[in-house]
PQR file of N, CA, C, O and H, with PARSE charges and radii, in Angstrom:
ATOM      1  N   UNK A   1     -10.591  14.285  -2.151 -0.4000 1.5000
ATOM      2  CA  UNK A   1      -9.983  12.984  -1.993 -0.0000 2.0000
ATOM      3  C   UNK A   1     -10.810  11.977  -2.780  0.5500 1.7000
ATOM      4  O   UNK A   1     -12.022  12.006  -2.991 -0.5500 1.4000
ATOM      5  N   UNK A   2     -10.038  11.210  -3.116 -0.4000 1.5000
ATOM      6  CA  UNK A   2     -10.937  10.171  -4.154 -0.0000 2.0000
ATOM      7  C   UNK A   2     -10.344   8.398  -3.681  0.5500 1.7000
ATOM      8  O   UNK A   2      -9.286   7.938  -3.253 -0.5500 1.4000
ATOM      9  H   UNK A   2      -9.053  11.186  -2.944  0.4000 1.0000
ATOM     10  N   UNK A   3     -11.455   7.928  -3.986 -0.4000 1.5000
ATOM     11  CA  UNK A   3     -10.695   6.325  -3.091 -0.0000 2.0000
ATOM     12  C   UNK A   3     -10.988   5.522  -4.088  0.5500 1.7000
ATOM     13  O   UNK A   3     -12.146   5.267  -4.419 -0.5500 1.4000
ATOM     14  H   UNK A   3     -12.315   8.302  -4.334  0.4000 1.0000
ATOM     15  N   UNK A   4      -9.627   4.907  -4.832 -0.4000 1.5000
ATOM     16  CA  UNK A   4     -10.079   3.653  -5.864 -0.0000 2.0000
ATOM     17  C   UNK A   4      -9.425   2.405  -5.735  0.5500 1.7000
ATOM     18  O   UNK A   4      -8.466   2.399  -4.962 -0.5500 1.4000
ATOM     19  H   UNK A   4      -8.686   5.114  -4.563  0.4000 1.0000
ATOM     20  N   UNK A   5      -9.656   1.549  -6.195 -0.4000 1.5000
ATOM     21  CA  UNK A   5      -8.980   0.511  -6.322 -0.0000 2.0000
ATOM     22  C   UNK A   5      -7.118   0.376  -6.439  0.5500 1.7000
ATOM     23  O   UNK A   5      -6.720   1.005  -7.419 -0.5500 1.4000
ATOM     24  H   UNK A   5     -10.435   1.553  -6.823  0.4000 1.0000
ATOM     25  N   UNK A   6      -6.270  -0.127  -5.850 -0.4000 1.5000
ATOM     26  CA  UNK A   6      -5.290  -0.352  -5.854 -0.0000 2.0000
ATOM     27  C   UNK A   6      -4.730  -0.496  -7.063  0.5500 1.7000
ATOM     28  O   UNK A   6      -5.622  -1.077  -7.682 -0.5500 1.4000
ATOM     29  H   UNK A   6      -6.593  -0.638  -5.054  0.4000 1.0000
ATOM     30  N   UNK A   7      -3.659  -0.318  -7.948 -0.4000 1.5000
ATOM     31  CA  UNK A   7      -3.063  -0.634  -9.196 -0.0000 2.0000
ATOM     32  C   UNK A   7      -1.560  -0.914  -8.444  0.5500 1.7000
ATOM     33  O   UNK A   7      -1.183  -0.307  -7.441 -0.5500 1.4000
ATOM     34  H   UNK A   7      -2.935   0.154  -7.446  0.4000 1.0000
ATOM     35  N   UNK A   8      -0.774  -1.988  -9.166 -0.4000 1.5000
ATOM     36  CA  UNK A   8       0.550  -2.233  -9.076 -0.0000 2.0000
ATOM     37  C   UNK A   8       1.517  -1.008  -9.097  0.5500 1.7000
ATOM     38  O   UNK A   8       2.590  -0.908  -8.502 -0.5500 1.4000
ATOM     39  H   UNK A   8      -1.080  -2.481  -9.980  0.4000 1.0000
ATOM     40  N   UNK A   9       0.789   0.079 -10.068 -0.4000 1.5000
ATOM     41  CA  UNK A   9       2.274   1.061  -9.963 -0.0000 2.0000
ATOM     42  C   UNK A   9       1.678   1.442  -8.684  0.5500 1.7000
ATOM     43  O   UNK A   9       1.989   2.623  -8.842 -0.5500 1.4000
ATOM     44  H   UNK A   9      -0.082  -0.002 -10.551  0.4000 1.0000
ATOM     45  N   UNK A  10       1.130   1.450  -7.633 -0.4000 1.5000
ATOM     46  CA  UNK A  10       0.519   2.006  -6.274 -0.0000 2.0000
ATOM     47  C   UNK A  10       1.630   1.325  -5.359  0.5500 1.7000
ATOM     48  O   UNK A  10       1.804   1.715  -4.204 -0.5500 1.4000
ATOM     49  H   UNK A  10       0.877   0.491  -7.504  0.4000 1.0000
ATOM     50  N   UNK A  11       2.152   0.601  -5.753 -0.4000 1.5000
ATOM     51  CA  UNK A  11       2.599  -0.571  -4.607 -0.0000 2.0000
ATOM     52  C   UNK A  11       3.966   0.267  -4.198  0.5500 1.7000
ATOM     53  O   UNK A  11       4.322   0.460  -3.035 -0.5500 1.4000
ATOM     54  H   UNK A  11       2.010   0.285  -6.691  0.4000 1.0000
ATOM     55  N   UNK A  12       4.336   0.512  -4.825 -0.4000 1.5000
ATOM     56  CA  UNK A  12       5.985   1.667  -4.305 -0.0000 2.0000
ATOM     57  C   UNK A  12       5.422   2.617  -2.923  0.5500 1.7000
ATOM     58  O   UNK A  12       6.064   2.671  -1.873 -0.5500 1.4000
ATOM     59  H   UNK A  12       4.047   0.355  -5.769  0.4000 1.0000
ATOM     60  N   UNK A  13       4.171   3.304  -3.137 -0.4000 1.5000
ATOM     61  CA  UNK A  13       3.898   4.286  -2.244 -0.0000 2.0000
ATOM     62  C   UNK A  13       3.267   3.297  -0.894  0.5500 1.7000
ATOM     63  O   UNK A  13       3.173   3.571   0.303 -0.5500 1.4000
ATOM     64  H   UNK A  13       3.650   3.260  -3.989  0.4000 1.0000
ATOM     65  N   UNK A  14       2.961   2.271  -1.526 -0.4000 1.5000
ATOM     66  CA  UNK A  14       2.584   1.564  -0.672 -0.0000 2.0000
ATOM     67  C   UNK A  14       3.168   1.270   0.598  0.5500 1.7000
ATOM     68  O   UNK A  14       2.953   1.530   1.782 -0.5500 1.4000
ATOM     69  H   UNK A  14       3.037   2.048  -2.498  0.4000 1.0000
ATOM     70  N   UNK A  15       4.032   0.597  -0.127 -0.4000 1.5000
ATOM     71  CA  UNK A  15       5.399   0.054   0.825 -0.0000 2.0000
ATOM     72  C   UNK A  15       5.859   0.826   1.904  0.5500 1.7000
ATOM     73  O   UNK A  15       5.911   0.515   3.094 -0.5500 1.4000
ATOM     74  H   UNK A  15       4.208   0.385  -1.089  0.4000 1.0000
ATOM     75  N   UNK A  16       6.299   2.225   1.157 -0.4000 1.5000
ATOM     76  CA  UNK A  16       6.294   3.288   1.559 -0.0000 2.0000
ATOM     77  C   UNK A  16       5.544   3.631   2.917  0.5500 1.7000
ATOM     78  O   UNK A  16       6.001   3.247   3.994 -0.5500 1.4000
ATOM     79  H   UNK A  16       6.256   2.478   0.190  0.4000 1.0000
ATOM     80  N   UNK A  17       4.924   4.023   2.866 -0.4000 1.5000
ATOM     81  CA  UNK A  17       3.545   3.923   3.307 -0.0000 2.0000
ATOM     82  C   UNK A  17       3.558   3.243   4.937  0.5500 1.7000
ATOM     83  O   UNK A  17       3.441   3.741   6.056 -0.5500 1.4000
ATOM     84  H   UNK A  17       4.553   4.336   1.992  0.4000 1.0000
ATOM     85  N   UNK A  18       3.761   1.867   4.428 -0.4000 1.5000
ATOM     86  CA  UNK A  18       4.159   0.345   5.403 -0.0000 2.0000
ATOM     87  C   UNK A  18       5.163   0.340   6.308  0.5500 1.7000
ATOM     88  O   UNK A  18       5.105  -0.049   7.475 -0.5500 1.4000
ATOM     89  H   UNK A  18       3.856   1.462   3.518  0.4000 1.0000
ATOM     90  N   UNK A  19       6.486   0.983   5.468 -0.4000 1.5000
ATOM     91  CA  UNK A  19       7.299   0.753   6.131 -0.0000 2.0000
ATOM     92  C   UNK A  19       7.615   2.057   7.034  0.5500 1.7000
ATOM     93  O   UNK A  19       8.308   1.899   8.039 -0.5500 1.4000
ATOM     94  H   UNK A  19       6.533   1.300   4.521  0.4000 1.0000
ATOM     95  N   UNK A  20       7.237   3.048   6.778 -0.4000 1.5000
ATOM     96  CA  UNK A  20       6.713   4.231   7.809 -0.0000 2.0000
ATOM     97  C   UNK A  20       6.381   3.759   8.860  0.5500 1.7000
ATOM     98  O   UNK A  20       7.185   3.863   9.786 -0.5500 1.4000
ATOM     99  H   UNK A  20       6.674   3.176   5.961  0.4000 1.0000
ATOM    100  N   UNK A  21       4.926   2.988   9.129 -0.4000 1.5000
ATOM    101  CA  UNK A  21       4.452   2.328  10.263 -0.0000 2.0000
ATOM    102  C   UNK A  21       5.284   1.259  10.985  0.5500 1.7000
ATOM    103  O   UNK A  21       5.360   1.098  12.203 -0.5500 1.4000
ATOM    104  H   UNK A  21       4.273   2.903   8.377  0.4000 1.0000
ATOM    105  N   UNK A  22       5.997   0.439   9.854 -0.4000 1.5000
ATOM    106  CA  UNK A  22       6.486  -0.444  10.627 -0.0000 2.0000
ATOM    107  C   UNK A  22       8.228   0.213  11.474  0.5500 1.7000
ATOM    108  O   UNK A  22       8.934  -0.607  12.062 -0.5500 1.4000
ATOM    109  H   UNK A  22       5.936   0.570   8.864  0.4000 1.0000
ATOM    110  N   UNK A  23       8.478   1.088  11.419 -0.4000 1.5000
ATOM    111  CA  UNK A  23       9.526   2.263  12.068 -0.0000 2.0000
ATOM    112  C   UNK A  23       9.239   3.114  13.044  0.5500 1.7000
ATOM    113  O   UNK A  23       9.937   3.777  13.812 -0.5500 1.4000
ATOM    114  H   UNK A  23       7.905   1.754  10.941  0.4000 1.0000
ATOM    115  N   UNK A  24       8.005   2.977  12.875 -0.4000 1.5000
ATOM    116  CA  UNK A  24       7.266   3.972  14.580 -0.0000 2.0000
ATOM    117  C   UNK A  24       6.535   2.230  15.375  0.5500 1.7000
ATOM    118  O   UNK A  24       6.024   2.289  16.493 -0.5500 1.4000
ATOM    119  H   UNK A  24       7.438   2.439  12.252  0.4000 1.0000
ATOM    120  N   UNK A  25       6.585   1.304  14.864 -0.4000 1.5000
ATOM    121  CA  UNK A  25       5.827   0.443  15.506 -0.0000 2.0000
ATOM    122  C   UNK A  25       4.921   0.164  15.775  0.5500 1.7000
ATOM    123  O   UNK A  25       4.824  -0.864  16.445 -0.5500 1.4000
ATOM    124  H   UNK A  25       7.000   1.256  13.956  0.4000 1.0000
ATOM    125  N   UNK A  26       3.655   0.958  15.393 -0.4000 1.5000
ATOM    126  CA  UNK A  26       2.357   2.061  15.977 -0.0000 2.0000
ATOM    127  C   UNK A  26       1.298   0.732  15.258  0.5500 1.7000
ATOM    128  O   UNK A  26       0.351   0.207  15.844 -0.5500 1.4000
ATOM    129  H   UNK A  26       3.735   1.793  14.849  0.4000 1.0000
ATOM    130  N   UNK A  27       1.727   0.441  14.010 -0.4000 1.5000
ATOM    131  CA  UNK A  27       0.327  -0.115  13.473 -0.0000 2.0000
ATOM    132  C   UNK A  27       0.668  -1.579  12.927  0.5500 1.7000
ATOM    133  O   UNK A  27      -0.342  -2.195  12.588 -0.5500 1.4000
ATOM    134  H   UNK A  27       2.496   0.867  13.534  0.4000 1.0000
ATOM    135  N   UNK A  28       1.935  -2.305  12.760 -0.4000 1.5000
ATOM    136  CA  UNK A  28       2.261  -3.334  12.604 -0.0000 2.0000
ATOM    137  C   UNK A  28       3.238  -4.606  13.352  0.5500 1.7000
ATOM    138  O   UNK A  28       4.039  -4.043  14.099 -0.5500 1.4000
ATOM    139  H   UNK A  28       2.756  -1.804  13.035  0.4000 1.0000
ATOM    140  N   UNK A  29       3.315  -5.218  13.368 -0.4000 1.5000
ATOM    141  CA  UNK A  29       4.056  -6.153  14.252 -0.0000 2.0000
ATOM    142  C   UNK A  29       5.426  -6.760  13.422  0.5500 1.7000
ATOM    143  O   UNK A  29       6.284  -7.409  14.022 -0.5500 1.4000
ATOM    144  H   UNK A  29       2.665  -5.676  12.761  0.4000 1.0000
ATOM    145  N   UNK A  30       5.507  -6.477  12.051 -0.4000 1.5000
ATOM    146  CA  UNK A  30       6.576  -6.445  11.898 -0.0000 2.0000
ATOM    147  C   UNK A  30       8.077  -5.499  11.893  0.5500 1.7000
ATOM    148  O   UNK A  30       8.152  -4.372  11.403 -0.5500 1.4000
ATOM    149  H   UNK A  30       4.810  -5.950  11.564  0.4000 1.0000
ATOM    150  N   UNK A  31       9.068  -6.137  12.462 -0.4000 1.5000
ATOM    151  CA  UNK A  31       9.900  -5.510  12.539 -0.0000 2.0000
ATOM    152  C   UNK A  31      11.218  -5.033  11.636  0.5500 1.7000
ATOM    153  O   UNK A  31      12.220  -4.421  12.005 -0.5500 1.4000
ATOM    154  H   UNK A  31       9.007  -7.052  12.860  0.4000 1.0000
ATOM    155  N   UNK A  32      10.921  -5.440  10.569 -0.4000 1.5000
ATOM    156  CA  UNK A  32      12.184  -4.650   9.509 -0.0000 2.0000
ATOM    157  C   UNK A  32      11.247  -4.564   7.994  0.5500 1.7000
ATOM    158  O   UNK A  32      10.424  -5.390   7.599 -0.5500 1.4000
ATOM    159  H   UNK A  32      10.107  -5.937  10.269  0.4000 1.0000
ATOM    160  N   UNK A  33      11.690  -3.259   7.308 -0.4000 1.5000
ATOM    161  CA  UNK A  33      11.075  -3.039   6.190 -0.0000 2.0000
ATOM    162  C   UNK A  33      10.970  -3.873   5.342  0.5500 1.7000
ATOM    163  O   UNK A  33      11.851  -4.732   5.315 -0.5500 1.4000
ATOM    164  H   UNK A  33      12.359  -2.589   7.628  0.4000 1.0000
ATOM    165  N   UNK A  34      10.080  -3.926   4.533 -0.4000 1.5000
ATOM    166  CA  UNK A  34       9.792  -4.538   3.359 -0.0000 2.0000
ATOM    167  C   UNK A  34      10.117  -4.021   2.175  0.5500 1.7000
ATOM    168  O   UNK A  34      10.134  -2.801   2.011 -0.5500 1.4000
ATOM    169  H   UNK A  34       9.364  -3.228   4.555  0.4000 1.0000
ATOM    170  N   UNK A  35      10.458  -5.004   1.067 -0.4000 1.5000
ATOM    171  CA  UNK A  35      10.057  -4.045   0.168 -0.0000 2.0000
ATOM    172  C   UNK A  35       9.549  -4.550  -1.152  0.5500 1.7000
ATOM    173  O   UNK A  35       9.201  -5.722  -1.294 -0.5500 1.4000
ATOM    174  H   UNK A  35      10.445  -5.995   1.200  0.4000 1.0000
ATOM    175  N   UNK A  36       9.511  -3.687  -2.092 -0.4000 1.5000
ATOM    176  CA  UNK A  36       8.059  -4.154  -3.445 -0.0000 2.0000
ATOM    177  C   UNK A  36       7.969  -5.493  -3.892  0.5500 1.7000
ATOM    178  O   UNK A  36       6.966  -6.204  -3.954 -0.5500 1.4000
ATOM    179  H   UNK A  36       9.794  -2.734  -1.977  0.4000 1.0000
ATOM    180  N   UNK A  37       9.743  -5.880  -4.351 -0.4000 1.5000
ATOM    181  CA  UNK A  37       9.455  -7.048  -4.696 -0.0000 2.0000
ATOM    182  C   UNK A  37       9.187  -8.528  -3.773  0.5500 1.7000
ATOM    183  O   UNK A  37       8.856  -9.582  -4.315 -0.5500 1.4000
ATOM    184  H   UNK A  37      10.558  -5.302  -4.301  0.4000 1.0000
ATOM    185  N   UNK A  38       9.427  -8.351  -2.107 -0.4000 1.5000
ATOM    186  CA  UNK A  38       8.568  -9.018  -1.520 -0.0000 2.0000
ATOM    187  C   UNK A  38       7.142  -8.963  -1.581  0.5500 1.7000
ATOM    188  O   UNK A  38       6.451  -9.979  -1.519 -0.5500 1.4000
ATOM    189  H   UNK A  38       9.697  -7.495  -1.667  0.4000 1.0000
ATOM    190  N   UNK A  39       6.688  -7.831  -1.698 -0.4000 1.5000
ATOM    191  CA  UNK A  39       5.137  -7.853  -1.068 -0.0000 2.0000
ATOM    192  C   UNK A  39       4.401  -8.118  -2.921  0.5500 1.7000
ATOM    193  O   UNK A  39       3.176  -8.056  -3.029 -0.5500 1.4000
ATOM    194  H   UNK A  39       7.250  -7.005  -1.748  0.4000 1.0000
ATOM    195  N   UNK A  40       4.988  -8.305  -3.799 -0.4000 1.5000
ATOM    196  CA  UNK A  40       4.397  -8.196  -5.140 -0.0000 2.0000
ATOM    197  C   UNK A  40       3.473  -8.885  -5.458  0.5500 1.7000
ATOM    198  O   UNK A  40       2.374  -8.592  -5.929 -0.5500 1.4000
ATOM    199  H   UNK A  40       5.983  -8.355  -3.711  0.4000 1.0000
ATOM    200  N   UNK A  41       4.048 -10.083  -5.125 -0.4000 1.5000
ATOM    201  CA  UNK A  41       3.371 -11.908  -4.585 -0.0000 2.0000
ATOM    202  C   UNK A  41       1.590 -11.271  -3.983  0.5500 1.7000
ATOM    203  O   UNK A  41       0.487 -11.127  -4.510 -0.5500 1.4000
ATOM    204  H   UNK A  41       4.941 -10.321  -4.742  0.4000 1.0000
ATOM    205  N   UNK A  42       2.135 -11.071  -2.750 -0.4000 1.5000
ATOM    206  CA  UNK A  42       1.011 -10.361  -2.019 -0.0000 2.0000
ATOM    207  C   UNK A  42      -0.630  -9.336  -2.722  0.5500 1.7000
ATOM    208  O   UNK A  42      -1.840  -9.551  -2.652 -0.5500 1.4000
ATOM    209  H   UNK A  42       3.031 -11.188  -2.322  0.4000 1.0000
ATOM    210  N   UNK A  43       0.031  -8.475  -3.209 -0.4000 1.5000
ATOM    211  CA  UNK A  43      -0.400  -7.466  -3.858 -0.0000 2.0000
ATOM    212  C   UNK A  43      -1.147  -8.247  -4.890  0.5500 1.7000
ATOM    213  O   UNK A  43      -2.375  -8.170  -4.854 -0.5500 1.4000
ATOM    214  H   UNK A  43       1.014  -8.300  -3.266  0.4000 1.0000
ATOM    215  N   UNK A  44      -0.490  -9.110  -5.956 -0.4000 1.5000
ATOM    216  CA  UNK A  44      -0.943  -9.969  -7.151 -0.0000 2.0000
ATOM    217  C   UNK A  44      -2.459 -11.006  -6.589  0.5500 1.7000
ATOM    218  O   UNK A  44      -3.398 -11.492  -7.219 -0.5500 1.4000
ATOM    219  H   UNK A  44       0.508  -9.173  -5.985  0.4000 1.0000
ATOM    220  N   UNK A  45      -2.104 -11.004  -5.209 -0.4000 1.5000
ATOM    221  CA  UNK A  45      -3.473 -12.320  -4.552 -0.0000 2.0000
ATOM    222  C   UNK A  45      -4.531 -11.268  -4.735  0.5500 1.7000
ATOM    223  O   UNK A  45      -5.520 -11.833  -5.203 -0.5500 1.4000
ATOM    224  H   UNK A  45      -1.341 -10.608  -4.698  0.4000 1.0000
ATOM    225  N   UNK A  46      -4.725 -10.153  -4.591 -0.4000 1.5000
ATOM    226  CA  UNK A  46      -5.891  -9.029  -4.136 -0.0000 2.0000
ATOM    227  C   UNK A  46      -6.209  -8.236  -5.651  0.5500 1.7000
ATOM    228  O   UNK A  46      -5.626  -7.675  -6.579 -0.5500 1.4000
ATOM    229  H   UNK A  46      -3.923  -9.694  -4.211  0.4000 1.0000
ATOM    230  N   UNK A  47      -7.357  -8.564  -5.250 -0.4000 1.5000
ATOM    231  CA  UNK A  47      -8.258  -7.940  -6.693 -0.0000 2.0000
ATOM    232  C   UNK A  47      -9.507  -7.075  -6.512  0.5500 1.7000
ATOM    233  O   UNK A  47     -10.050  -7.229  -5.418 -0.5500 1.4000
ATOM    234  H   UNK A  47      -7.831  -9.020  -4.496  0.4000 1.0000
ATOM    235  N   UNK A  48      -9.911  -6.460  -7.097 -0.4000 1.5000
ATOM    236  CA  UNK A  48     -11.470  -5.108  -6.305 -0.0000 2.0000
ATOM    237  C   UNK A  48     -12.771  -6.571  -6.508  0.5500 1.7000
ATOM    238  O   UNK A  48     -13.964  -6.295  -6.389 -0.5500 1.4000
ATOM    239  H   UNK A  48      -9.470  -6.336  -7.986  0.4000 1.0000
ATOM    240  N   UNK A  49     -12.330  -8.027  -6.806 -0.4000 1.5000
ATOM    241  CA  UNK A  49     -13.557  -8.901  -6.429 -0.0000 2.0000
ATOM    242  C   UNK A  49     -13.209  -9.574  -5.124  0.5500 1.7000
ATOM    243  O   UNK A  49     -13.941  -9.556  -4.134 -0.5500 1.4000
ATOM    244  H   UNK A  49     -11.361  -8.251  -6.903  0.4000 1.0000
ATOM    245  N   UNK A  50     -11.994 -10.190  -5.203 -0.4000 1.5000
ATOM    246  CA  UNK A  50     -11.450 -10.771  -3.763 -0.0000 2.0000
ATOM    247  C   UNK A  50     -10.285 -10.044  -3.238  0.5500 1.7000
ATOM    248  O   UNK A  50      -9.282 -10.034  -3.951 -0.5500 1.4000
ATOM    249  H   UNK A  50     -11.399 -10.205  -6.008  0.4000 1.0000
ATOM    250  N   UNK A  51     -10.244  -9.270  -1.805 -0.4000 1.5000
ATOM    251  CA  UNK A  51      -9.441  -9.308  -0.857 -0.0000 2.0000
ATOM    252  C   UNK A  51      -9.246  -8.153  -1.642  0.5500 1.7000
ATOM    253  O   UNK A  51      -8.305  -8.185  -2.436 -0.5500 1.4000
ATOM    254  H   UNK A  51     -11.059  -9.278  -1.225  0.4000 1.0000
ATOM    255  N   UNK A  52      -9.932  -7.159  -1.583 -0.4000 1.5000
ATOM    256  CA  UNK A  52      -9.628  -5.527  -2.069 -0.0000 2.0000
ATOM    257  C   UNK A  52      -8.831  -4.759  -1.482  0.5500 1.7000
ATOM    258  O   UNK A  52      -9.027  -4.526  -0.290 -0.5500 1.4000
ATOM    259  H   UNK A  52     -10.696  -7.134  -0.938  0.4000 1.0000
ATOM    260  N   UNK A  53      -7.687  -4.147  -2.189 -0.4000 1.5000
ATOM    261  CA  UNK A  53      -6.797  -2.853  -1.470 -0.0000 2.0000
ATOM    262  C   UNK A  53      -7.485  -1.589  -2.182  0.5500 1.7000
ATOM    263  O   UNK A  53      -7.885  -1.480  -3.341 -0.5500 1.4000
ATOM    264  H   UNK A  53      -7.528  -4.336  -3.158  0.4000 1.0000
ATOM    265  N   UNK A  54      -7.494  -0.808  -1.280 -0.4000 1.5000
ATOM    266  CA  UNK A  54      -8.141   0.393  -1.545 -0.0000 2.0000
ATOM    267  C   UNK A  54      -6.664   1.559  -1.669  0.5500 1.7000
ATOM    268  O   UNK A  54      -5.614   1.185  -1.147 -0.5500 1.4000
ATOM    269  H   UNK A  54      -7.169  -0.897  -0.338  0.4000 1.0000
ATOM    270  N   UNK A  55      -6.709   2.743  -2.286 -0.4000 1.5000
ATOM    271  CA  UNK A  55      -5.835   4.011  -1.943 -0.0000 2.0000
ATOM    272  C   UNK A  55      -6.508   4.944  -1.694  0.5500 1.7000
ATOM    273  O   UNK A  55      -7.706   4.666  -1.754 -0.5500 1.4000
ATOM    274  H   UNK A  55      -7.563   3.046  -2.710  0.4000 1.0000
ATOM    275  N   UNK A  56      -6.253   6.159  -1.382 -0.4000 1.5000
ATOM    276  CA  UNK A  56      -6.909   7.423  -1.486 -0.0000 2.0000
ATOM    277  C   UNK A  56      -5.849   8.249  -2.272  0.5500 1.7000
ATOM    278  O   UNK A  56      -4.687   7.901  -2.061 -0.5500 1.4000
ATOM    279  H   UNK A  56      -5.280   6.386  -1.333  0.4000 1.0000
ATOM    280  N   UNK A  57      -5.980   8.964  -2.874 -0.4000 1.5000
ATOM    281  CA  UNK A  57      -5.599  10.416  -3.845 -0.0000 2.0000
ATOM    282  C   UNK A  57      -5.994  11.396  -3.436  0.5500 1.7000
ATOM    283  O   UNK A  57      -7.183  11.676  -3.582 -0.5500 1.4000
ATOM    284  H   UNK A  57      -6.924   9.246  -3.045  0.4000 1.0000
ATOM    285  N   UNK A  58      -5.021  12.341  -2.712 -0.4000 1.5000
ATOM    286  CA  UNK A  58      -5.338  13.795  -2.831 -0.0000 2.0000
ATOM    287  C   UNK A  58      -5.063  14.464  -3.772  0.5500 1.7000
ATOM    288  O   UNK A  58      -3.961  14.266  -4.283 -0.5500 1.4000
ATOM    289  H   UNK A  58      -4.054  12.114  -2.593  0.4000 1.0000
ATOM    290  N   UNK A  59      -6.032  15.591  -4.403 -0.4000 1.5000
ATOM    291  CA  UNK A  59      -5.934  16.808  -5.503 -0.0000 2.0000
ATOM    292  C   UNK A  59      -5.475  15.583  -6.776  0.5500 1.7000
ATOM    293  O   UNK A  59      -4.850  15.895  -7.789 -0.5500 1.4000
ATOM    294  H   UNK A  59      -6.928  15.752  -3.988  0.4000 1.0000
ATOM    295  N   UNK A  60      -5.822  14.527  -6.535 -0.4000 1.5000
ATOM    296  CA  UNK A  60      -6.264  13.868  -7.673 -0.0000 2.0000
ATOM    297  C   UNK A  60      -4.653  13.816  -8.469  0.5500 1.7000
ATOM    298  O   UNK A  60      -4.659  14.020  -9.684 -0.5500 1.4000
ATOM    299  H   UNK A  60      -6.330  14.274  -5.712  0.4000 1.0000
ATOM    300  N   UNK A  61      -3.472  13.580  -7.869 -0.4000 1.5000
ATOM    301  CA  UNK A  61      -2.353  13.419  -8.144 -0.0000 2.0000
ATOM    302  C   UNK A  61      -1.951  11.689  -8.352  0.5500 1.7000
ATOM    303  O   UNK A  61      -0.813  11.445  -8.753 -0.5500 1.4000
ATOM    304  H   UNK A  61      -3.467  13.414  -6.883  0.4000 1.0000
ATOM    305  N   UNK A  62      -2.461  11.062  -8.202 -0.4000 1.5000
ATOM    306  CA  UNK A  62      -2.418   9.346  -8.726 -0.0000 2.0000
ATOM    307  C   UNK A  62      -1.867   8.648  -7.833  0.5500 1.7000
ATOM    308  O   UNK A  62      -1.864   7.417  -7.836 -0.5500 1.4000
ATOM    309  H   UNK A  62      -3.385  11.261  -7.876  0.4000 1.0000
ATOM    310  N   UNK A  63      -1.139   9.647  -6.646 -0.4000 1.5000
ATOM    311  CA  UNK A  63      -0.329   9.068  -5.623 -0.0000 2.0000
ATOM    312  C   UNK A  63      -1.230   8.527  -4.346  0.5500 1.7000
ATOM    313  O   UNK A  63      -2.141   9.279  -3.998 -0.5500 1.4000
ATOM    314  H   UNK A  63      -1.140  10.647  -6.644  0.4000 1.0000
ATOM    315  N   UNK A  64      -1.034   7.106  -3.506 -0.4000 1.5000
ATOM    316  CA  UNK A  64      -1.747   6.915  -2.398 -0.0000 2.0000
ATOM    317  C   UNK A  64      -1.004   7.779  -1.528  0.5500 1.7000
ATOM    318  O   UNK A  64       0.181   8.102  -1.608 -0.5500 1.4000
ATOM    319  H   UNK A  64      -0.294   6.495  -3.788  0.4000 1.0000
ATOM    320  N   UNK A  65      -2.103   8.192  -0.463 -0.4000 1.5000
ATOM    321  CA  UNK A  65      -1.559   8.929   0.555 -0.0000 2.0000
ATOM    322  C   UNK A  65      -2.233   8.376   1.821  0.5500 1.7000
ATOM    323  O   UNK A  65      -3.342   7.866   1.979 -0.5500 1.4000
ATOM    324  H   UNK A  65      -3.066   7.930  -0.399  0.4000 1.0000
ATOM    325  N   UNK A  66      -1.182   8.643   2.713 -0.4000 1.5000
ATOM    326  CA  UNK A  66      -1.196   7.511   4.485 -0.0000 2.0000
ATOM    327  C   UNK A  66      -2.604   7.977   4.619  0.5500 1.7000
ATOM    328  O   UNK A  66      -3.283   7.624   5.584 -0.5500 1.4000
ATOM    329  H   UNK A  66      -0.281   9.057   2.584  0.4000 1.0000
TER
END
């Protein structure tokens, strides 16, 4: 597993990802999915100097995984 910095093409799996949780209820308080081009805004504020998103990669496939 490898953990790097967030990139924009990340943000699809992201969402992904998000809106999983937000369908079991388990880890967010919002209640209807999101999607990329809402959260883009979002994503664009966060940089690896301020307000860092991290991913992880398994077998080094480029994809974030939950």
């Amino acid at each position: 597993m490898t953990i790097r910095d967030a990139r924009e093409a990340d943000l699809p799996a992201i969402i992904e990802i998000y809106n999983a949780a937000t369908a079991m209820r388990t880890s967010t308080a919002m209640l209807e999915p999101v999607s990329v081009e809402e959260r883009l805004s979002w994503f664009q504020r966060h940089s690896p100097n301020r307000f860092p998103l991290w991913v992880a990669e398994i077998d080094g496939d480029g994809s974030p995984t939950a």
